[in-house]
Backbone as a ProteinNet text record, in pm:
[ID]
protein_1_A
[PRIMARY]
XXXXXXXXXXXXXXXXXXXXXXXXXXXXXXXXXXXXXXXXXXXXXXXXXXXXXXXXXXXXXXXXXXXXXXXXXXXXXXXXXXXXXXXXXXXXXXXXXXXXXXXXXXXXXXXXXXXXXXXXXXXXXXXXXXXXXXXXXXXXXXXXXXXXXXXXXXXXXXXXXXXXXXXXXXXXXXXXXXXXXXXXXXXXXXXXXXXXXXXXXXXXXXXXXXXXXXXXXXXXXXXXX
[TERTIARY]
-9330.1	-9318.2	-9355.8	-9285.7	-9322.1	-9480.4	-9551.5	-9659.9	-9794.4	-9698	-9748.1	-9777.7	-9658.4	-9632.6	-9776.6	-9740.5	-9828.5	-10011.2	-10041.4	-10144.8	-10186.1	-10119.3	-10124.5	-10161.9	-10038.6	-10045.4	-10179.3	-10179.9	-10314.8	-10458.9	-10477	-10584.7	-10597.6	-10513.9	-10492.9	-10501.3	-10453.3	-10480.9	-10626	-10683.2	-10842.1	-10772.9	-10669.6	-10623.4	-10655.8	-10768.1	-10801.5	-10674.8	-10646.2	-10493.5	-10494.7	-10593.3	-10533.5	-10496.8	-10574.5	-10520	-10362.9	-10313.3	-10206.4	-10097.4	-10150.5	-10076.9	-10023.6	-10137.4	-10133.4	-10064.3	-10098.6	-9988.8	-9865.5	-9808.1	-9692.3	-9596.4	-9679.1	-9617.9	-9645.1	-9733.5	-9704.5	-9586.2	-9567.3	-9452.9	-9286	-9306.2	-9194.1	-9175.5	-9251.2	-9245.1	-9236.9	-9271	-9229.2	-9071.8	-9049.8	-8876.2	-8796.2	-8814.4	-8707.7	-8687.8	-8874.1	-8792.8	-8727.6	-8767.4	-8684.2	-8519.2	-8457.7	-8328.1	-8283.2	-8352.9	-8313	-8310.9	-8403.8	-8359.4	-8278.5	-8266.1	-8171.9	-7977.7	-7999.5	-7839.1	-7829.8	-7984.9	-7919.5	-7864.1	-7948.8	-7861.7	-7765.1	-7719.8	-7557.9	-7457.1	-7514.8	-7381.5	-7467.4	-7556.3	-7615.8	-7543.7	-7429.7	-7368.3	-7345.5	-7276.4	-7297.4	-7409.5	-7502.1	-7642.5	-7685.6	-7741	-7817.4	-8002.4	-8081.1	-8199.8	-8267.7	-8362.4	-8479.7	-8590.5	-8616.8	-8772.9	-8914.4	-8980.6	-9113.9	-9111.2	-9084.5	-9081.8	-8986.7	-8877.6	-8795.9	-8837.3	-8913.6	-8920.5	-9065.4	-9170.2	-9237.9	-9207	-9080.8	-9030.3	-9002.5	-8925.3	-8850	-8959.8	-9067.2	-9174.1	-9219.1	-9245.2	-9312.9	-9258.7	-9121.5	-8995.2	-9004.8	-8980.9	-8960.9	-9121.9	-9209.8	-9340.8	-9342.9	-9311	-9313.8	-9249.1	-9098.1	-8985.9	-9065.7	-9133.8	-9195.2	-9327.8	-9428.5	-9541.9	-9457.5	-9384.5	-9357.4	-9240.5	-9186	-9166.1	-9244.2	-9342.6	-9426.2	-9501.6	-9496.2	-9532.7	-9436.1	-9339.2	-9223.6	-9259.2	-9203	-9200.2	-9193	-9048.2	-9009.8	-8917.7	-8997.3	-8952.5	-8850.5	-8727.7	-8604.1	-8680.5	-8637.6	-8662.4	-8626.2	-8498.2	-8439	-8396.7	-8511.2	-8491.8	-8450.5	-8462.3	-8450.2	-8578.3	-8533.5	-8656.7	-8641	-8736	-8656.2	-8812.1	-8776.5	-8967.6	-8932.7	-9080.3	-9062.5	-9011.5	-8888.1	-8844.2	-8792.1	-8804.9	-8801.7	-8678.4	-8553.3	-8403.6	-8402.8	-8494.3	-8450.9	-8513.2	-8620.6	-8744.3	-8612	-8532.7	-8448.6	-8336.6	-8268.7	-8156.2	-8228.4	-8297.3	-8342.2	-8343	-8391.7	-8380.6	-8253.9	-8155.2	-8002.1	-7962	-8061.1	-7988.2	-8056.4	-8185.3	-8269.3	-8200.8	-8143.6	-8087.9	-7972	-7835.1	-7753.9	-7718.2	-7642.7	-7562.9	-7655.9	-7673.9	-7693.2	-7853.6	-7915.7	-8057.1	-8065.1	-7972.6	-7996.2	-7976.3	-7872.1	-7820.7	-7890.4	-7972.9	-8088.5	-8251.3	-8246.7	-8369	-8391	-8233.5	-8165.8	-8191.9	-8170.3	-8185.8	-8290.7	-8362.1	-8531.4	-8580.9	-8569.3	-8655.5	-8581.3	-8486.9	-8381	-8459.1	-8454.3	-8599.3	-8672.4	-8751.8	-8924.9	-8903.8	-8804.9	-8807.5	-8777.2	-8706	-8715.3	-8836.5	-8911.6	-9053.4	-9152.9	-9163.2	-9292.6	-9253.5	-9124.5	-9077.3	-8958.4	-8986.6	-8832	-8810.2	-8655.6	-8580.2	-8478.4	-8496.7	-8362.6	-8315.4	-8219.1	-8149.2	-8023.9	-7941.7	-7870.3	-7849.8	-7763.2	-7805.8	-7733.5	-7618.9	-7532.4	-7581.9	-7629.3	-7695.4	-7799.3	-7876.2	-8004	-7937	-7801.1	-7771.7	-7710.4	-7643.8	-7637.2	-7671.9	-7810.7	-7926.9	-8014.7	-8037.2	-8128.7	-8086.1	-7999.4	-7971.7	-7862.1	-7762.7	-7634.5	-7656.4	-7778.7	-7797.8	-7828.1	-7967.3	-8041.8	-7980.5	-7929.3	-7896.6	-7774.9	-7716.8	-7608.3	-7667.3	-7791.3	-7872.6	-7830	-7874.9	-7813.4	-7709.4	-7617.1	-7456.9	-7500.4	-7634.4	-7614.8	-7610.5	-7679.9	-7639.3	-7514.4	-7369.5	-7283.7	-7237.3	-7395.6	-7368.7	-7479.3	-7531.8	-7633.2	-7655.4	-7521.5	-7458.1	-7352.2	-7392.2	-7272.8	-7353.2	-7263.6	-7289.1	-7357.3	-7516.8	-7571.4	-7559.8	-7589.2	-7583.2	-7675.7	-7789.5	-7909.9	-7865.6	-7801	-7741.3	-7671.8	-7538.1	-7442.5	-7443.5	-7541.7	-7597.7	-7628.8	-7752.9	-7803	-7714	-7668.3	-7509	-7485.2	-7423.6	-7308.2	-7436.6	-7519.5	-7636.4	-7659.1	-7633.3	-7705.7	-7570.3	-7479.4	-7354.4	-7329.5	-7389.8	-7332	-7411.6	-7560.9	-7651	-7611.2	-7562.9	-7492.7	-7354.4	-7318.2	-7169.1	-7225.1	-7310.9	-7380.8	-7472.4	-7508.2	-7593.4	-7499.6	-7398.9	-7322	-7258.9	-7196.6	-7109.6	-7246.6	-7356.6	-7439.5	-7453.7	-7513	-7496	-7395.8	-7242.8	-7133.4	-7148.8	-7147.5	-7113.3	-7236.2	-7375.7	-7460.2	-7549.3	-7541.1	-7628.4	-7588.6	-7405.6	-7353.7	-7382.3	-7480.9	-7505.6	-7627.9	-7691.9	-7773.1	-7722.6	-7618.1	-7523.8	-7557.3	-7567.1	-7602.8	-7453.1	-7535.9	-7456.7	-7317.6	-7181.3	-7067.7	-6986.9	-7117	-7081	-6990.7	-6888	-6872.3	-6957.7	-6964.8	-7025.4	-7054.7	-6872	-6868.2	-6969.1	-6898.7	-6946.8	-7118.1	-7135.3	-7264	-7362.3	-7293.4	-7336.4	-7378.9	-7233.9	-7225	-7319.7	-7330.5	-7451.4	-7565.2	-7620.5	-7731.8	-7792	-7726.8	-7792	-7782.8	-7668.5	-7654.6	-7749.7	-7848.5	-7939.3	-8032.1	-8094.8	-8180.6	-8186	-8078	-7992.2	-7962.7	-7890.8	-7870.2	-7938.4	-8078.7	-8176	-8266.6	-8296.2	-8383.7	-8280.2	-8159.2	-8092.9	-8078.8	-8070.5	-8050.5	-8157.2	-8270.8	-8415.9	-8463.3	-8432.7	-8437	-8328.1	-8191.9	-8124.3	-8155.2	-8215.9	-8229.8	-8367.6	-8409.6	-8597.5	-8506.9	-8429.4	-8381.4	-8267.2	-8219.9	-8090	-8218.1	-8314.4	-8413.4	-8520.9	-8572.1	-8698.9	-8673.1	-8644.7	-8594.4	-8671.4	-8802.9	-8908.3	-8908.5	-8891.9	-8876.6	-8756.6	-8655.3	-8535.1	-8562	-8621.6	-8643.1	-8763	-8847.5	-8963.9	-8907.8	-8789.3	-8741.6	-8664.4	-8564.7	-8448.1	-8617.9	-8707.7	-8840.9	-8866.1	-8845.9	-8898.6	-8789.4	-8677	-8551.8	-8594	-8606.1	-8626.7	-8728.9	-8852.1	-8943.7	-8923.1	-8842.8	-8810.4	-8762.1	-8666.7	-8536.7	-8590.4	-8704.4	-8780.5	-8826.7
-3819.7	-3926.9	-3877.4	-3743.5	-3702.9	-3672.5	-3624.8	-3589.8	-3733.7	-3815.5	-3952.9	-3987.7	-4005.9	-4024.4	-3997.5	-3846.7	-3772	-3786.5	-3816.6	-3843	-3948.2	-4075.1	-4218.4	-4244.9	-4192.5	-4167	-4103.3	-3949.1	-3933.2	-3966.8	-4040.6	-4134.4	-4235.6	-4287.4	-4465.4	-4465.5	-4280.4	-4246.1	-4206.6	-4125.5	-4028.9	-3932.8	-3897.9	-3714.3	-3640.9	-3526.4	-3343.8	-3316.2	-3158.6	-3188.3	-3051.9	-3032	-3021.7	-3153.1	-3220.7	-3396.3	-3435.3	-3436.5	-3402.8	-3357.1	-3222.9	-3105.1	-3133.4	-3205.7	-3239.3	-3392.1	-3507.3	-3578.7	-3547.3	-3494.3	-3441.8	-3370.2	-3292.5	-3229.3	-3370.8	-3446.3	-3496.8	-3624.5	-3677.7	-3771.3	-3651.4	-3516.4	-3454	-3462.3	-3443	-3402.6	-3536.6	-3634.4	-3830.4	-3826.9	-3803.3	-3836.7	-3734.9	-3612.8	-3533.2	-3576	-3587.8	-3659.2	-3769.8	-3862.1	-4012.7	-3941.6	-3888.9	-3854.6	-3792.7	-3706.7	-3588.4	-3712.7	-3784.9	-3909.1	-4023.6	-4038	-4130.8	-4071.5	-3930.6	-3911.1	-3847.5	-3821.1	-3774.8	-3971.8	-4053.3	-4130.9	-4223.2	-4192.4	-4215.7	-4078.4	-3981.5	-3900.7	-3828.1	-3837.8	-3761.6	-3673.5	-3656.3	-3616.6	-3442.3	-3474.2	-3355.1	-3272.8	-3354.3	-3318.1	-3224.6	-3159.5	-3010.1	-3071.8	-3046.1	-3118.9	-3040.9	-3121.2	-3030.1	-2990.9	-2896.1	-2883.1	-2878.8	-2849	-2884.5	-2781.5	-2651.2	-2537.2	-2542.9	-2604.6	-2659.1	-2773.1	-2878.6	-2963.5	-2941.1	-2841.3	-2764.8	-2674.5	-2606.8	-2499.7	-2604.4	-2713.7	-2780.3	-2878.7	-2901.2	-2996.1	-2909.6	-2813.7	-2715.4	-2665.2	-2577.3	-2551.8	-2711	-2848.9	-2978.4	-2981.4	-2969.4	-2977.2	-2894.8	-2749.4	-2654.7	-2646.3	-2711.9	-2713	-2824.5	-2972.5	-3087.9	-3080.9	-2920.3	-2863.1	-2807.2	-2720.2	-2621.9	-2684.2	-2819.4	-2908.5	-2958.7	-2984.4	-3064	-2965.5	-2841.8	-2769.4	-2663.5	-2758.9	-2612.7	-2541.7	-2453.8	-2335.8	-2397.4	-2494.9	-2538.9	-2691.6	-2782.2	-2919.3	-2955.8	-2984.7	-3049.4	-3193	-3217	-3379.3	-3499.7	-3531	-3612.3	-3570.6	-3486.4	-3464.6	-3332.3	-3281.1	-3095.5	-3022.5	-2905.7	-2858.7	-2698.5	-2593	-2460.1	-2437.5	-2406.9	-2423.9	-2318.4	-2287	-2157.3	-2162.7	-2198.8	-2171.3	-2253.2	-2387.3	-2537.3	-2546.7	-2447.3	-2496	-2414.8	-2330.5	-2192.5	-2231.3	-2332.8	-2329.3	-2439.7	-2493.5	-2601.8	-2513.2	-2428.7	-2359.1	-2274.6	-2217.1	-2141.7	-2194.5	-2329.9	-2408.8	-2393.4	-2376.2	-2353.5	-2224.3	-2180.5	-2016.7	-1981.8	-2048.7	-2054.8	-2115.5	-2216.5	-2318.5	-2348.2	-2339.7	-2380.3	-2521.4	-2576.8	-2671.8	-2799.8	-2794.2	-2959.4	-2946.6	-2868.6	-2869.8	-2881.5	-2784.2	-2790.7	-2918.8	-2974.9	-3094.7	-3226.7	-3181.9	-3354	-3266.4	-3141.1	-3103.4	-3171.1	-3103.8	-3164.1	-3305.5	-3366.2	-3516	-3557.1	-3528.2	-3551	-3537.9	-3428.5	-3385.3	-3480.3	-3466	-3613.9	-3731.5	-3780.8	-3915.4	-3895.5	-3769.6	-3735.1	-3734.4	-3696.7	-3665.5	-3812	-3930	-4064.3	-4131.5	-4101.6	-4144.9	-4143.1	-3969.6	-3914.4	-3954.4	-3934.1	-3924.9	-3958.9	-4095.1	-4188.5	-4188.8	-4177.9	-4197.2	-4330.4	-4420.8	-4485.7	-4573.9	-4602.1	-4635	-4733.3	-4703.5	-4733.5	-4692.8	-4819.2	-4796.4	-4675.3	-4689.9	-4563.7	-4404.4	-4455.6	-4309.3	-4211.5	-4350.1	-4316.5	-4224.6	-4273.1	-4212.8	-4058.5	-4030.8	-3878	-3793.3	-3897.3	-3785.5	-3714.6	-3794.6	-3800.6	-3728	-3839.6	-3761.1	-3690.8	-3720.7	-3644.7	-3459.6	-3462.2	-3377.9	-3264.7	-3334.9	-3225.9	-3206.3	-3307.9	-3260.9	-3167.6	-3195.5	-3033.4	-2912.5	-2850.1	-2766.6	-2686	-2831.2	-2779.9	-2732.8	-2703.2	-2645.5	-2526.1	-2479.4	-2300.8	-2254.2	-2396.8	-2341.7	-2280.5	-2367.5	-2265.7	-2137.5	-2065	-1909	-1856.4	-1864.4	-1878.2	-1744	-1695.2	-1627.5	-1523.8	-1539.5	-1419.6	-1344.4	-1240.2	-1128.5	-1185.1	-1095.3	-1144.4	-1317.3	-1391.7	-1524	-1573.1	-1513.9	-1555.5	-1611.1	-1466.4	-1508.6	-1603.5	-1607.2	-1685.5	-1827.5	-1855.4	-1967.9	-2048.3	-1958.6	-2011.4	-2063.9	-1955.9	-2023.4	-2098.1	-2147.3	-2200.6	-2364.8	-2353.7	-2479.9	-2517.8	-2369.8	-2439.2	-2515.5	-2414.1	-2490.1	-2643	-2681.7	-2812.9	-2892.6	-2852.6	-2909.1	-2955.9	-2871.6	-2836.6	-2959.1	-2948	-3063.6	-3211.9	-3238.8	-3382	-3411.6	-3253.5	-3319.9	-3338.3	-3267.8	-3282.7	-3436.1	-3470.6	-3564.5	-3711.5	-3668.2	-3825.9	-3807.8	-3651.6	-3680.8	-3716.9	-3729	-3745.2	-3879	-3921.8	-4055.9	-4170.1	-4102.7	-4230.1	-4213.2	-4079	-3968.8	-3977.3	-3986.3	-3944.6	-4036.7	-4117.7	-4137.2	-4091.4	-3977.2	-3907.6	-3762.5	-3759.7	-3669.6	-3624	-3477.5	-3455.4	-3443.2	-3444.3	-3468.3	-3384.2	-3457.4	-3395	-3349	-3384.6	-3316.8	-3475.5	-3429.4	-3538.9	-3550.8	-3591.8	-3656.3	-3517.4	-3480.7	-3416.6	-3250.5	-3206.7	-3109.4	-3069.9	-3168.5	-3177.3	-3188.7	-3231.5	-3217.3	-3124.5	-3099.5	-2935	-2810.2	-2835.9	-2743.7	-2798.6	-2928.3	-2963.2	-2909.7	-2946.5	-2944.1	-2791.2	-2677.4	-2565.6	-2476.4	-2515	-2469	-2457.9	-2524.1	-2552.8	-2510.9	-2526.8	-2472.9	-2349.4	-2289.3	-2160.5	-2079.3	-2128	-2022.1	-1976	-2097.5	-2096.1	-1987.6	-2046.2	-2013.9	-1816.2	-1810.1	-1646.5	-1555.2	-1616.4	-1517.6	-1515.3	-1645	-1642.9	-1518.1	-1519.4	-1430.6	-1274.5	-1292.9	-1096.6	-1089.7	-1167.8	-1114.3	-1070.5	-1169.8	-1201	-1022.8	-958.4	-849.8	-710.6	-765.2	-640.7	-634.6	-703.1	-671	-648.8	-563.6	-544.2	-584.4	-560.9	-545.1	-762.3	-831.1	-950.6	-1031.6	-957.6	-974.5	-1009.8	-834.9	-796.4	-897.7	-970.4	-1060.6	-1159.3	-1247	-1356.7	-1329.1	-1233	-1219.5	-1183.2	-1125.5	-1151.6	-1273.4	-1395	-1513.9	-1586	-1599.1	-1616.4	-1593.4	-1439.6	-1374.2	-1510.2	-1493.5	-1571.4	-1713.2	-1756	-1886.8	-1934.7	-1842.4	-1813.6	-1827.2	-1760.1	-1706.1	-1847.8
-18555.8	-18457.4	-18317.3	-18272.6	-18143.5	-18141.4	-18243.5	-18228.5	-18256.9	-18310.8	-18316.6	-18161.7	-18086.2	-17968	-17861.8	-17869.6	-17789.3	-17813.3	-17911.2	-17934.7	-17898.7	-17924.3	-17852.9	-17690.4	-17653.5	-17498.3	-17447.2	-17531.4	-17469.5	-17480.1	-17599.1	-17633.7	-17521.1	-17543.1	-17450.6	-17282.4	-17215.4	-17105	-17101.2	-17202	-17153.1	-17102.7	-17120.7	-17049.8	-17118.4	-17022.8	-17091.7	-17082	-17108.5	-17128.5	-16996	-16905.2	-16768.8	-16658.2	-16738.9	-16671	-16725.3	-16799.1	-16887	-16816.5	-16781.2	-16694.6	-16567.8	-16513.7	-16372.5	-16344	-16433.9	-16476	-16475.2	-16559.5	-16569.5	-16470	-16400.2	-16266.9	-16140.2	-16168.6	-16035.9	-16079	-16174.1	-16209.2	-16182.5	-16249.4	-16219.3	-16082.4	-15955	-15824.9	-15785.9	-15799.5	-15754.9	-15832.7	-15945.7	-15989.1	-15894.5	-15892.7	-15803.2	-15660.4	-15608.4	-15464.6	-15466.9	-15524.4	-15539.1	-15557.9	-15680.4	-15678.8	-15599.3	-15498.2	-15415	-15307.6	-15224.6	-15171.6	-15209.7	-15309.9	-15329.2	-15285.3	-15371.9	-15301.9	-15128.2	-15054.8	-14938.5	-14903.7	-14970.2	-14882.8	-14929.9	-15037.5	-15051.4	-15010.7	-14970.7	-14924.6	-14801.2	-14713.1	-14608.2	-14565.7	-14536.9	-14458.6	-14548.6	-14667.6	-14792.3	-14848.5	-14832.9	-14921.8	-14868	-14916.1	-14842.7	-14847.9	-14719.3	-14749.5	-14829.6	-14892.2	-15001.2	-14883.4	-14874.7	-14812.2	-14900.8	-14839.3	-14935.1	-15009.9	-15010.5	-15092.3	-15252	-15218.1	-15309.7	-15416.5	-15338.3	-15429.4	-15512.4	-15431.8	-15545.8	-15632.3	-15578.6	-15723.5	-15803.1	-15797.7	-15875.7	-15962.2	-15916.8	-15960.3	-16055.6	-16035.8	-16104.8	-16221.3	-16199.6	-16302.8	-16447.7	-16364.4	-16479	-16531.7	-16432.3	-16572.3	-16662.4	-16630.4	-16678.6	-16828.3	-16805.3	-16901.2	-16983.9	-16945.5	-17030.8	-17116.8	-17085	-17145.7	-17256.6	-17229.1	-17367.6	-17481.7	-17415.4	-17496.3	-17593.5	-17541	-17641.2	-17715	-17718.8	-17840.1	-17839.2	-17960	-18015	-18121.3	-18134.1	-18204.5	-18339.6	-18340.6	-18484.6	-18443.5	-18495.1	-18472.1	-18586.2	-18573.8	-18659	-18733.8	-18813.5	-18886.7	-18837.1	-18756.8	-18707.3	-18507.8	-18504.1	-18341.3	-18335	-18211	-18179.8	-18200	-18115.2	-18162.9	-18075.6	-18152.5	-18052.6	-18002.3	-17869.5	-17782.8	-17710.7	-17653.5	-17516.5	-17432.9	-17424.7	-17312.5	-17198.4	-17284.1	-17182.3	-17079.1	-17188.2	-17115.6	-16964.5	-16998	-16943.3	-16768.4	-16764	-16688.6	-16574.4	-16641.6	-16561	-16502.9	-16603.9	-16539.6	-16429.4	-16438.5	-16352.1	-16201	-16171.2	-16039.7	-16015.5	-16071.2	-16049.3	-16001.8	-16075.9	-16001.2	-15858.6	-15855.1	-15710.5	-15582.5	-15627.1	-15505.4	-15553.5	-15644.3	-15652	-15741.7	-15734.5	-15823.8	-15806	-15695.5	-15642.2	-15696.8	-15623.6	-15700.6	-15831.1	-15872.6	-16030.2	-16121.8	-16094.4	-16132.8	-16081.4	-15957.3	-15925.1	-16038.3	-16021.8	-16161	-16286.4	-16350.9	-16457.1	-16461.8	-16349.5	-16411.1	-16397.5	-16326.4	-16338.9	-16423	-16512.2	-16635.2	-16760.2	-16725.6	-16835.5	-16820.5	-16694.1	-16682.4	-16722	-16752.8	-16765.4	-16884.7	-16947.7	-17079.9	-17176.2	-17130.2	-17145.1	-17161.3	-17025.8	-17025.2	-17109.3	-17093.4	-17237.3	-17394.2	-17404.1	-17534.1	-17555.1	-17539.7	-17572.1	-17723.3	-17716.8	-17849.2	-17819.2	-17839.7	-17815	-17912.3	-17960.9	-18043.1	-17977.3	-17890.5	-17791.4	-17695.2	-17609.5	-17425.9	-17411	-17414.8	-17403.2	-17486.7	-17584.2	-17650.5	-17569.3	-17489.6	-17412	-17281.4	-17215	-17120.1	-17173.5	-17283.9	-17337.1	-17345.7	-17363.6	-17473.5	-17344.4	-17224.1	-17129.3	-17015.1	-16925.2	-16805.6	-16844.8	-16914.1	-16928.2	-16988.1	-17092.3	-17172.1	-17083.4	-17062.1	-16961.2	-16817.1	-16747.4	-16649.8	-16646.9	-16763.5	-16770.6	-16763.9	-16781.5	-16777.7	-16619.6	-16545.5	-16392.6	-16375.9	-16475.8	-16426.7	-16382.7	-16422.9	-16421.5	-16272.9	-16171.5	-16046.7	-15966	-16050.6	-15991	-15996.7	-16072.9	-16059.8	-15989.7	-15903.1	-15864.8	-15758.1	-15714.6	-15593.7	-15709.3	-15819.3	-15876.3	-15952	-16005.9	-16016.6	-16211.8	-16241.4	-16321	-16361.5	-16276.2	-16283.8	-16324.4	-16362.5	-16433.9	-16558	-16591	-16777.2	-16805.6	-16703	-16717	-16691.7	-16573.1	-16555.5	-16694.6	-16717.9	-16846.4	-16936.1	-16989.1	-17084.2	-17072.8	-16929	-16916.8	-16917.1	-16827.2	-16893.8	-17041.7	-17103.2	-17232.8	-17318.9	-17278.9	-17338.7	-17292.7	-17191.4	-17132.9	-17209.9	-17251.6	-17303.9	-17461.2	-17516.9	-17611.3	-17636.7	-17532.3	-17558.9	-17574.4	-17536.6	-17492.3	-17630.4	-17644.9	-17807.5	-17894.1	-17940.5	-18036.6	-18025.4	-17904.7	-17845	-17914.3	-17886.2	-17922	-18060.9	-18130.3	-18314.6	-18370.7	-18313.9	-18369.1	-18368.4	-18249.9	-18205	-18273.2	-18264.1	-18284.4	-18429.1	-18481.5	-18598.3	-18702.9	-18701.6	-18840.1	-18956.2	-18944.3	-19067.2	-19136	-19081.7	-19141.1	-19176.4	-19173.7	-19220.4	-19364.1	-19356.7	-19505.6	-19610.4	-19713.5	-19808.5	-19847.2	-19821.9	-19820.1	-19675	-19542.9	-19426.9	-19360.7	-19284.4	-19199.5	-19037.5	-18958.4	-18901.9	-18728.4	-18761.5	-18611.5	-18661	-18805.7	-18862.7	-18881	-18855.9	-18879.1	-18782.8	-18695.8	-18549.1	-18495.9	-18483.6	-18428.4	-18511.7	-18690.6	-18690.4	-18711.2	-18678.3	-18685.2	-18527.5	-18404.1	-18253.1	-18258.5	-18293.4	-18258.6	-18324.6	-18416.6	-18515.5	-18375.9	-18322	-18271.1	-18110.8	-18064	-17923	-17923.6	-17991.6	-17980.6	-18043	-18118	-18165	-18027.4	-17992	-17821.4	-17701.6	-17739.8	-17624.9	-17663.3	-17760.3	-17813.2	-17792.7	-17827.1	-17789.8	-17660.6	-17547.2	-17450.5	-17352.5	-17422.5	-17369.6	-17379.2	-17487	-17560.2	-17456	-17464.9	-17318.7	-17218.5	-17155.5	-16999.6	-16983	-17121.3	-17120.1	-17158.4	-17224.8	-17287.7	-17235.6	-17143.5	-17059.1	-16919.4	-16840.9	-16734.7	-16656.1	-16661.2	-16571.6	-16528.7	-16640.8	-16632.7	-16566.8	-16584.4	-16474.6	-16335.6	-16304.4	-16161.9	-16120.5	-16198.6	-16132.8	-16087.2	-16198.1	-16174.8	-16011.1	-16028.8	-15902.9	-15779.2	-15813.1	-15682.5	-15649.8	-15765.1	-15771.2	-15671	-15661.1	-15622.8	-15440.5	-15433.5	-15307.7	-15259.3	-15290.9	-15237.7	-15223.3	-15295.7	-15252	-15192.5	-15145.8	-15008.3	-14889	-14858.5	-14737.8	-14719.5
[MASK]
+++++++++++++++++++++++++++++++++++++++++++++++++++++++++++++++++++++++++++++++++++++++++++++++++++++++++++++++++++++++++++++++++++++++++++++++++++++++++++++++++++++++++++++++++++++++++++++++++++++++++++++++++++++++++++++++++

């Protein structure tokens, strides 16, 4: 179906698939400012402003995370899927700028991810699966300032990501429940198959390649400046 999807779209557009590319990043960089404007002005006074440097890391980071989506590693039957790196490309805006960035990222790429490749079934399912899912990703900003917060960030994103999938297979899935499983059980190892395979190989690079550490925490530096 997803690859049904994707083929459609890009037929019916004429996108090379650097047109594709560039699509994609410029809809990511129109949803973040819209959300990043929309809450300075329900709370101005709180909001920390985005500058232009920010809302290109962040444009960049959600296309980034919505390319290697669309070609995973290993696609599930009924949704999921373990890809290069997609979760990782969102938490990361969290550890760059903190909570608030991370969490208006998060929900951007939750929209983007509605857009390209809607699943919907129900209204409320749609809000789980979408902004709730992904924008938990952004939790990882409140480690952003601690000690190895790269990792923990991540975690603590992927785990949030993690509660929201289970929370919609329970709630809207279980009747594709395999045989003998109940609904929550099945949840939990249907999304965690798929979540914590991504989330595990992503961690062993980020603890076993040092040299890749030290680029990211450079990447960080430079974005600061």
């Amino acid at each position: 179906m997803k690859e049904l999807l994707f083929k459609t779209v890009n037929e019916e557009l004429g996108f090379t698939t650097i047109g594709y590319i560039s699509f994609i990043l410029l809809i990511a960089l129109f949803i973040i400012a819209a959300v990043v404007l929309s809450k300075k002005s329900m709370d101005h006074a709180k909001q920390k402003k985005f500058d232009t440097k920010q809302l290109v890391f962040c444009a960049v980071s959600v296309a980034l995370a919505m390319i290697t989506s669309m070609f995973p590693i290993y696609s599930f039957p009924f949704g999921g899927s373990v890809t290069l790196f997609s979760m990782f490309f969102i938490c990361f805006i969290g550890y760059l700028y903190g909570p608030s960035a991370g969490l208006c990222t998060g929900l951007a790429y939750g929209i983007l991810q509605l857009v390209i490749k809607p699943y919907i079934y129900f209204p409320i399912q749609v809000i789980v699966d979408y902004p709730l899912a992904f924008g938990a990703l952004g939790l990882s900003g409140f480690f952003w300032k601690s000690k190895f917060g790269l990792v923990k960030g991540y975690l603590v994103g992927v785990f949030a990501r993690f509660f929201f999938a289970v929370l919609s297979g329970w709630l809207f899935f279980g009747e594709y429940a395999w045989d003998g499983w109940a609904a929550l059980p099945y949840s939990l190892a249907y999304n965690g198959a798929y979540i914590f395979t991504e989330a595990a190989v992503t961690i062993l690079l980020l603890i076993c390649i040092k040299p890749l550490t030290n680029g990211l925490n450079y990447i960080k530096k430079l974005s600061l400046e």
